[in-house]
Rosetta silent file (secondary structure, phi, psi, omega in degrees, C-alpha in Angstrom):
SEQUENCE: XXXXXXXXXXXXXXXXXXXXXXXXXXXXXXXXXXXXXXXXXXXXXXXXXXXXXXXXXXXXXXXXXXXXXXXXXXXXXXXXXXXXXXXXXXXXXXXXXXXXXXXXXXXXXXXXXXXXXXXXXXXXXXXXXXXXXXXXXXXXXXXXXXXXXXXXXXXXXXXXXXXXXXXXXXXXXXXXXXXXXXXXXXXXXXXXXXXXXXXXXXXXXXXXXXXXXXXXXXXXXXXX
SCORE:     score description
SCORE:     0.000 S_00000001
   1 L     0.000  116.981  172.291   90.989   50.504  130.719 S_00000001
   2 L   -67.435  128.047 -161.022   89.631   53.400  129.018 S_00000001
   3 L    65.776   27.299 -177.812   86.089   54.418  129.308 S_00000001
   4 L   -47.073  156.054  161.090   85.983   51.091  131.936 S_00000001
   5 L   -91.965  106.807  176.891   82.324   51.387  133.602 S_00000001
   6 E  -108.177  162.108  161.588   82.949   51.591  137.685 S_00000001
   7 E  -141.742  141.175  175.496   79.918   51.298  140.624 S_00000001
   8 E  -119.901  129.806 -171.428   80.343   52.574  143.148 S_00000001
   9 L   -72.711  114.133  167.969   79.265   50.644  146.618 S_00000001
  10 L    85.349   24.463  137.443   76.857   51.661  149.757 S_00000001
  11 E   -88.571 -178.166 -150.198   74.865   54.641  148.424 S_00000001
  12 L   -92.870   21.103  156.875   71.106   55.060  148.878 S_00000001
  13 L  -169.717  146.840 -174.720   70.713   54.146  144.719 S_00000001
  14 L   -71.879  139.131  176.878   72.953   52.453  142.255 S_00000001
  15 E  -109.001  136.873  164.943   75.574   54.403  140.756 S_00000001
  16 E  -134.405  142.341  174.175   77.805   53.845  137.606 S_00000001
  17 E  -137.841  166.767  146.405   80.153   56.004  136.223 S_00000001
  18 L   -98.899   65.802 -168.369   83.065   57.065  133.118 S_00000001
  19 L   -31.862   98.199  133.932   85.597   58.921  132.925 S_00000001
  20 E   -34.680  106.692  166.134   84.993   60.877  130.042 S_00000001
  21 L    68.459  133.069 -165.383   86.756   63.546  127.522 S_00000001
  22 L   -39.855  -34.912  171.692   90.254   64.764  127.721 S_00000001
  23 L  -104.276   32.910  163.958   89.921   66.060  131.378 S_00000001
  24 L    78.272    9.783  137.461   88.472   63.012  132.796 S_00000001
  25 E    32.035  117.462  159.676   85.178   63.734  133.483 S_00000001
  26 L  -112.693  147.015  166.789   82.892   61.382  135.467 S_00000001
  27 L  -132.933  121.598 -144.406   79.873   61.132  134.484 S_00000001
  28 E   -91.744  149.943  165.453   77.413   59.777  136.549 S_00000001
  29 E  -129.361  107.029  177.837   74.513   56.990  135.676 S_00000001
  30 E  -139.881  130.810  171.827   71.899   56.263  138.490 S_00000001
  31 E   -28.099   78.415 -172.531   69.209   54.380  139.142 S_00000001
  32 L   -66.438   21.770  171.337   65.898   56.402  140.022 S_00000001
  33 L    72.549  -20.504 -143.845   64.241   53.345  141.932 S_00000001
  34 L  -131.820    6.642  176.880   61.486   53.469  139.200 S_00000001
  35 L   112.373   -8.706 -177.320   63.277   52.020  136.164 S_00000001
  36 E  -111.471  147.483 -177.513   64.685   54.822  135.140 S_00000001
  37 E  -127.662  152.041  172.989   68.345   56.338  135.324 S_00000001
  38 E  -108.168  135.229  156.961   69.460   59.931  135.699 S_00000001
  39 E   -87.236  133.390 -166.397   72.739   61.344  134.006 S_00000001
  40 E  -117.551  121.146  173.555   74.616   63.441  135.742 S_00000001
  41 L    80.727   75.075 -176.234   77.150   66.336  133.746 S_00000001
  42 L   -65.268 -176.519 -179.731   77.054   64.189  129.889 S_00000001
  43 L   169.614  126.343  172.333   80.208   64.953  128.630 S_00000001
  44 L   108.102  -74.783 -150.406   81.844   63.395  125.252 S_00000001
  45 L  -169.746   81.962 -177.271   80.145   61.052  124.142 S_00000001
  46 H   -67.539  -19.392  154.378   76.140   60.212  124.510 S_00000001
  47 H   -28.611  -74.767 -153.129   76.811   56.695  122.884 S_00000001
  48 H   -81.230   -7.091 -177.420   78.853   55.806  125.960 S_00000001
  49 H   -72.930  -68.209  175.776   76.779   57.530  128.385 S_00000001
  50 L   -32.288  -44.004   -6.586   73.465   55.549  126.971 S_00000001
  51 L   126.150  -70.386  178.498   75.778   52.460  126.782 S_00000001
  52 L   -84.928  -11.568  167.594   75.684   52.870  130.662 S_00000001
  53 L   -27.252  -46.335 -167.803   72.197   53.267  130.675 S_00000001
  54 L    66.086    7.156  169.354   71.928   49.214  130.309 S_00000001
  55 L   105.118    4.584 -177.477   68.977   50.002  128.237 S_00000001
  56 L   -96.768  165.978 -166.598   66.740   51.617  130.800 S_00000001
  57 E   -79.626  137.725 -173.093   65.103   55.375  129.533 S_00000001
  58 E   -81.814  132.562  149.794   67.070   58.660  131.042 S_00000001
  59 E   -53.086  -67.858  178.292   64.394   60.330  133.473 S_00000001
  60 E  -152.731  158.419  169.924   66.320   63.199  133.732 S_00000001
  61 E  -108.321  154.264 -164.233   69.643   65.091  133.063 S_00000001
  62 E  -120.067  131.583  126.769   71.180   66.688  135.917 S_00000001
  63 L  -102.947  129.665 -162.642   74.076   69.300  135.356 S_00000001
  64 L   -84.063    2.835  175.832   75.872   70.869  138.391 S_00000001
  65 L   175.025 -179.230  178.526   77.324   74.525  136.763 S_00000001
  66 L   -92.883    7.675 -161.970   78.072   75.570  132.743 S_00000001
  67 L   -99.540  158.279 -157.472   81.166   74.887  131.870 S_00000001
  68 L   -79.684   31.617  144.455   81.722   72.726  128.571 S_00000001
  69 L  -117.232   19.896  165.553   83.228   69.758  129.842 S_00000001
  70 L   -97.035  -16.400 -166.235   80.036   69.261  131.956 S_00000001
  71 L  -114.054   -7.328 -167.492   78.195   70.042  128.753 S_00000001
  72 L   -51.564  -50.441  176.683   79.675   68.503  126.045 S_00000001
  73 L   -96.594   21.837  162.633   77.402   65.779  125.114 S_00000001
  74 H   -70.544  -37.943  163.002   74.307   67.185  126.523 S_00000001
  75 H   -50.606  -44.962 -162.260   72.516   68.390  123.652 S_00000001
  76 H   -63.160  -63.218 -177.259   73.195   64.827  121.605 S_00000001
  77 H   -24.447  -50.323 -177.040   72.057   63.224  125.039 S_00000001
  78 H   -81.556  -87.314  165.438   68.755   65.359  125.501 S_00000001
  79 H     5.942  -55.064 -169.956   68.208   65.136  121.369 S_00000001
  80 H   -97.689  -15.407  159.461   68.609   61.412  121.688 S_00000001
  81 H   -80.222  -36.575 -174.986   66.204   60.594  125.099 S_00000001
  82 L    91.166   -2.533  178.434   63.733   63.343  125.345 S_00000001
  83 L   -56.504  142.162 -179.524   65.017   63.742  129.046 S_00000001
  84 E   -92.678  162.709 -179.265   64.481   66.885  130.609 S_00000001
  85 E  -101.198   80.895  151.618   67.542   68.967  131.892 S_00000001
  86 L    -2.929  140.044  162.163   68.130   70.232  135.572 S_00000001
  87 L   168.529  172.834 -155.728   70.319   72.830  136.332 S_00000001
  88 E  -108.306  144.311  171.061   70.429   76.152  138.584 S_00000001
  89 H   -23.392  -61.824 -178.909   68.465   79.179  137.319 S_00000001
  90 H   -52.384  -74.243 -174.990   71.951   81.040  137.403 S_00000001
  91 H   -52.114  -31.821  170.141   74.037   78.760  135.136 S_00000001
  92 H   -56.777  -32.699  143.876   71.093   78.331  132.751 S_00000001
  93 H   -27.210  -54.580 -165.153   71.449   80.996  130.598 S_00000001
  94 H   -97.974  -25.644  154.971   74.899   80.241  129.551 S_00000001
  95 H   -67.333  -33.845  171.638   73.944   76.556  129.040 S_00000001
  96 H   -66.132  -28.650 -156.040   71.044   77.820  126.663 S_00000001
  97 L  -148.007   42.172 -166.792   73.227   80.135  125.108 S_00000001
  98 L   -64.405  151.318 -170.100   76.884   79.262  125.941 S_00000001
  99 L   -70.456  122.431  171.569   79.956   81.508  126.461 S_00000001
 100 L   -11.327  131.598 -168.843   83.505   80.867  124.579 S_00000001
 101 L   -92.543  137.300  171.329   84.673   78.116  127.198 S_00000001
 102 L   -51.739  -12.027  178.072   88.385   79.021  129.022 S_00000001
 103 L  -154.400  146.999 -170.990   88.856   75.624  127.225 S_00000001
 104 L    95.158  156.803  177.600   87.882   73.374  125.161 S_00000001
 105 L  -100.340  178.411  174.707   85.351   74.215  122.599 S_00000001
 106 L   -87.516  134.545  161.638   81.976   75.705  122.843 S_00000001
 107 L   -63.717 -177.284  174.737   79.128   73.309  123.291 S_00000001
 108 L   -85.175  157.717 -176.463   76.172   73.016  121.768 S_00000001
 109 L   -70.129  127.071  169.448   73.239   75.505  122.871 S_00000001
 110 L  -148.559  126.529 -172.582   70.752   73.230  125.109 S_00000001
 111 L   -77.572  153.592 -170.732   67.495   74.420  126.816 S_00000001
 112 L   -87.659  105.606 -177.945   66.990   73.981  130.538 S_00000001
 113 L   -67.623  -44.561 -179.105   63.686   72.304  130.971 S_00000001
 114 L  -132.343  120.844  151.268   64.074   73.179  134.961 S_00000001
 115 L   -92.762  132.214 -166.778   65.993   75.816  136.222 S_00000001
 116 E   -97.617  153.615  160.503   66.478   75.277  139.997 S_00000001
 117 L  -110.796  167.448 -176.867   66.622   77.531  143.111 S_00000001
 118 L   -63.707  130.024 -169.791   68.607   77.046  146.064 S_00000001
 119 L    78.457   19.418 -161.326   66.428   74.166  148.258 S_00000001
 120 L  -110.526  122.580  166.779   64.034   73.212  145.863 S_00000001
 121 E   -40.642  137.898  179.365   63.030   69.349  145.776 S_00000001
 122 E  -129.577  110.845  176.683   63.578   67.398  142.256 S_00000001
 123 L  -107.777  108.641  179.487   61.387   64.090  142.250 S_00000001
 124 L  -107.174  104.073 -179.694   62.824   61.682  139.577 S_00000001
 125 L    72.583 -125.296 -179.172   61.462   58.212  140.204 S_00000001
 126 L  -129.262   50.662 -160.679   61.497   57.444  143.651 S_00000001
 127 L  -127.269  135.895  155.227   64.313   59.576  144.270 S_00000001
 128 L  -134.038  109.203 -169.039   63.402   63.049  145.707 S_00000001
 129 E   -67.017  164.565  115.148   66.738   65.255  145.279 S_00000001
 130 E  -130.461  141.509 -148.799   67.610   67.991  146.702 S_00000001
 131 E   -74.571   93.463 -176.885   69.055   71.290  144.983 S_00000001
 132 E  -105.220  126.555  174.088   71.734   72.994  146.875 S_00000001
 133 E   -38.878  106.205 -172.751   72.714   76.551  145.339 S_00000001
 134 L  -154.167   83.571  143.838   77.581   76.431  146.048 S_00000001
 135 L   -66.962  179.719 -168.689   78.797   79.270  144.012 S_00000001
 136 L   116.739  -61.794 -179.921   82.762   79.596  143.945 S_00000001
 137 L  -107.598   -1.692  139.332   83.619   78.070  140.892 S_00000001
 138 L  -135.449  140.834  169.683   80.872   79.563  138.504 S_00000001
 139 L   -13.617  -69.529 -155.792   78.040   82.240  139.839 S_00000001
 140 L  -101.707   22.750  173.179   75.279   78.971  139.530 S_00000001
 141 L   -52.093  121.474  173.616   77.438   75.578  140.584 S_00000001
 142 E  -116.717  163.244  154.611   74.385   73.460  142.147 S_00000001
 143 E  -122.205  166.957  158.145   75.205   69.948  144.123 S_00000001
 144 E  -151.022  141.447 -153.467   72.373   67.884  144.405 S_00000001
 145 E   -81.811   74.207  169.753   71.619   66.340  147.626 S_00000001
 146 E   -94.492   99.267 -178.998   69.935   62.645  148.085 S_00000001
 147 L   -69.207  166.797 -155.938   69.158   61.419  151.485 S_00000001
 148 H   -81.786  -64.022 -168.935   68.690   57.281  152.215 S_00000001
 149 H   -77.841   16.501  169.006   64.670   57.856  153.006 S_00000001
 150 H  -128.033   57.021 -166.256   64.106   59.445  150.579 S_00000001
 151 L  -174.712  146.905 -174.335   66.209   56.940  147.804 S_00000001
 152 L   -25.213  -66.427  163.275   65.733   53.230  146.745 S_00000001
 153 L   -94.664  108.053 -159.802   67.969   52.194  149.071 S_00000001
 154 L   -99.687   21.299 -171.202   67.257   53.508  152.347 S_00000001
 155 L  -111.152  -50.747 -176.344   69.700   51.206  154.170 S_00000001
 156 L   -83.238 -141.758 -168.062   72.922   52.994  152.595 S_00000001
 157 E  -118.163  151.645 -161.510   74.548   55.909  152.463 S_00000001
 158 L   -48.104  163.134  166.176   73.338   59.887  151.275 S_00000001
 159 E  -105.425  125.082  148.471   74.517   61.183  147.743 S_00000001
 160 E  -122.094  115.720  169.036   76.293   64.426  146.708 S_00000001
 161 E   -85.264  115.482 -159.703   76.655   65.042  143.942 S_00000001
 162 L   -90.405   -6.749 -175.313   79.848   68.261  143.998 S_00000001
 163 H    32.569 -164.006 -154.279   80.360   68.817  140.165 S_00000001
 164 H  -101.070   29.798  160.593   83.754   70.847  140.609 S_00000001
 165 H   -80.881  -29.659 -162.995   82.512   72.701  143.957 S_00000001
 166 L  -139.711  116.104  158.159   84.148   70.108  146.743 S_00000001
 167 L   -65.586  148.453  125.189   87.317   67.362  145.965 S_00000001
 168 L   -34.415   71.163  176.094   88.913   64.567  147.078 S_00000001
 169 L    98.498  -11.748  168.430   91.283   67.122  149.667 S_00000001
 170 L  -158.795 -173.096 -173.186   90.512   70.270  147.942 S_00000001
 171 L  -107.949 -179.308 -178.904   87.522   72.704  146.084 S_00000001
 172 L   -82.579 -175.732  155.324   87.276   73.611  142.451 S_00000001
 173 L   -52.996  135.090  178.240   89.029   76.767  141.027 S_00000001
 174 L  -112.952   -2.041 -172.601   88.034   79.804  141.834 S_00000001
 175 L   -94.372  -11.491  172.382   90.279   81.653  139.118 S_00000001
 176 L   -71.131 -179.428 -163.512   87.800   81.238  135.649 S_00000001
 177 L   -83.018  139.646  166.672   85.397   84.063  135.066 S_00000001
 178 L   104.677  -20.121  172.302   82.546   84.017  137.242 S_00000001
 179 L   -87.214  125.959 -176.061   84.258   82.358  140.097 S_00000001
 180 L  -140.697  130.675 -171.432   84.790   83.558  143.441 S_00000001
 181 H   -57.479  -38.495  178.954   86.698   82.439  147.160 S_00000001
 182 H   -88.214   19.774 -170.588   84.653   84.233  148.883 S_00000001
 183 H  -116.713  -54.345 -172.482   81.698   82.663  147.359 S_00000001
 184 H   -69.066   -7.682 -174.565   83.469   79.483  147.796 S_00000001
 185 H   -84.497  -33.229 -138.649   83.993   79.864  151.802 S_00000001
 186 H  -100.330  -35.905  176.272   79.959   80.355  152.140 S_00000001
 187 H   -51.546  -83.820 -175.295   79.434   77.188  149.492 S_00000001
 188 H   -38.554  -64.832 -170.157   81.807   74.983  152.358 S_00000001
 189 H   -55.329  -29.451  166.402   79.659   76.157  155.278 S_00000001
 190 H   -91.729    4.101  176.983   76.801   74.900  153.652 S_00000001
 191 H   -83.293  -25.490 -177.331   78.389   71.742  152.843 S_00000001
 192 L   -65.546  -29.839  164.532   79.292   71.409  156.493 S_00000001
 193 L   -58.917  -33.717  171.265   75.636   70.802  157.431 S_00000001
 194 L   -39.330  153.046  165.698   75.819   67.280  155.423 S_00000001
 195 L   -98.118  150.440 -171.103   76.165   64.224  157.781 S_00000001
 196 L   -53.739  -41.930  174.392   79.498   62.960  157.772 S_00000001
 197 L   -52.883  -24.832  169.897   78.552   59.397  155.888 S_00000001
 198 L   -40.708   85.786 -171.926   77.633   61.431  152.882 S_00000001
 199 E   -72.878  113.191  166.524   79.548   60.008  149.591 S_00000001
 200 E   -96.899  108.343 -157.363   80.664   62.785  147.689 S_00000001
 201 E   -91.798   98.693 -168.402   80.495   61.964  144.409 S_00000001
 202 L  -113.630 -173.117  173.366   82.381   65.207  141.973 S_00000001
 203 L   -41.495  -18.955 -156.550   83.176   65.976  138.811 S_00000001
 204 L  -159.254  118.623 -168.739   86.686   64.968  138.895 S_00000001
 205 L    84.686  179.455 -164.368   88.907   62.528  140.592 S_00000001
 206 L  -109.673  159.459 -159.044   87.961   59.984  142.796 S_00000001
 207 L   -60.605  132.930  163.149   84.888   59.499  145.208 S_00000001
 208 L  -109.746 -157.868  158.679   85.284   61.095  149.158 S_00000001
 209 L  -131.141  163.516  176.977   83.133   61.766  151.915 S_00000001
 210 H   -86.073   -5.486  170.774   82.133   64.954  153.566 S_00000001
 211 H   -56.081  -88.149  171.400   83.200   62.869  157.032 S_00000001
 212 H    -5.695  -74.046  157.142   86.381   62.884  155.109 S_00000001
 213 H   -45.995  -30.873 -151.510   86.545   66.478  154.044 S_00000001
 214 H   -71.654  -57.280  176.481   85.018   67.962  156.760 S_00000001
 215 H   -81.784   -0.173 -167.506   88.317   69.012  158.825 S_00000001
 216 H  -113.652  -31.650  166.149   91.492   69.072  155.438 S_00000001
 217 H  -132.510  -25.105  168.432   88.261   71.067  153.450 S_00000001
 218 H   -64.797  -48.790 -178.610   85.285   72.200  154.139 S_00000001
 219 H   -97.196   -5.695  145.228   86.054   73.918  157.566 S_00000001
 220 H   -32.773  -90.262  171.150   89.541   74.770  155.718 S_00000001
 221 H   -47.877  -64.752  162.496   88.271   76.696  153.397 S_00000001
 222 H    -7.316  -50.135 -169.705   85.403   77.590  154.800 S_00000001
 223 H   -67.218  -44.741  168.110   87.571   79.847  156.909 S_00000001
 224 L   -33.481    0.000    0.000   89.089   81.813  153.830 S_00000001
């Protein structure tokens, strides 16, 4: 059913998501423990994001890298919550001020309330993220990192969120401007550090693990 609402089961806070926008997009909605939900990558359509919302206030926006199907609806999104917007120090620029997209049109310009560095703690609710830096498919591609004690539910299992760095079975592209394989083998090695139970949640495609991953991609690539 198009634009169905899935959850996804056994992570350390509830998750809902949508495929979104002509290349399918998910776009994540989760539960900050505190009443509050974070969005992760809007894309489309902030109706339908909000819509997953269930009526609680966005905390924060999250985006993992710059490219404009990560970005589409974030300006309406930030415009219509007041949430502030996450995103790595590198990639912010080009979100403030974005570049002709390889596809797709250009979004709208939207400022980066926090530009992140690689390791730096994000406390949203009772959530306390953390920001890991995985160039390879743009210069500033962040994941962000939630472990079980430090998330609602401390009984299930960590969050990553991969934006278009790490797949179901393979990594993002490495061939748009700004992207590089040898960026992307150093990205996998730090992905490799993750405990295997870690539900990797990306951009595209359907939900892994890095248990999963860990020998068909991570130490694949990695090796490249």
């Amino acid at each position: 059913m198009l634009h169905e609402i899935h959850t996804i089961e056994k992570a350390c806070a509830r998750v809902r998501f949508r495929e979104l926008g002509r290349l399918a997009n998910n776009v994540y909605c989760i539960e900050d423990g505190a009443g509050g939900v974070i969005v992760v990558d809007p894309e489309y359509s902030a109706e339908l994001i909000l819509d997953m919302a269930e009526g609680a206030p966005v905390s924060a926006i999250f985006v993992t890298h710059r490219h404009a199907d990560h970005t589409g609806a974030l300006r309406a999104l930030k415009d219509a919550t007041g949430a502030p917007v996450y995103a790595s120090s590198v990639d912010a620029p080009d979100i403030e001020d974005p570049r002709e997209p390889p596809f797709g049109k250009r979004p709208e310009p939207c400022p980066v309330d926090v530009q992140l560095k690689d390791g730096e703690t994000i406390k949203v609710g009772a959530c306390e993220w953390r920001a890991m830096l995985t160039p390879g498919h743009t210069e500033g591609s962040m994941c962000y990192f939630l472990d079980p004690s430090l998330a609602p539910q401390s009984e299930e299992r960590p969050i990553l969120l991969s934006g278009d760095t790490l797949f179901r079975g393979t990594i993002g592209r490495t061939d748009f401007e700004g992207g590089s394989m040898a960026d992307m083998a150093q990205s996998m090695a730090k992905l490799a550090e993750l405990p295997d139970e870690t539900l990797v949640l990306p951009g595209h495609d359907p939900m892994t693990s890095i248990g999963d991953e860990r020998a068909r991609t991570i130490e694949f690539y990695g090796k490249l």
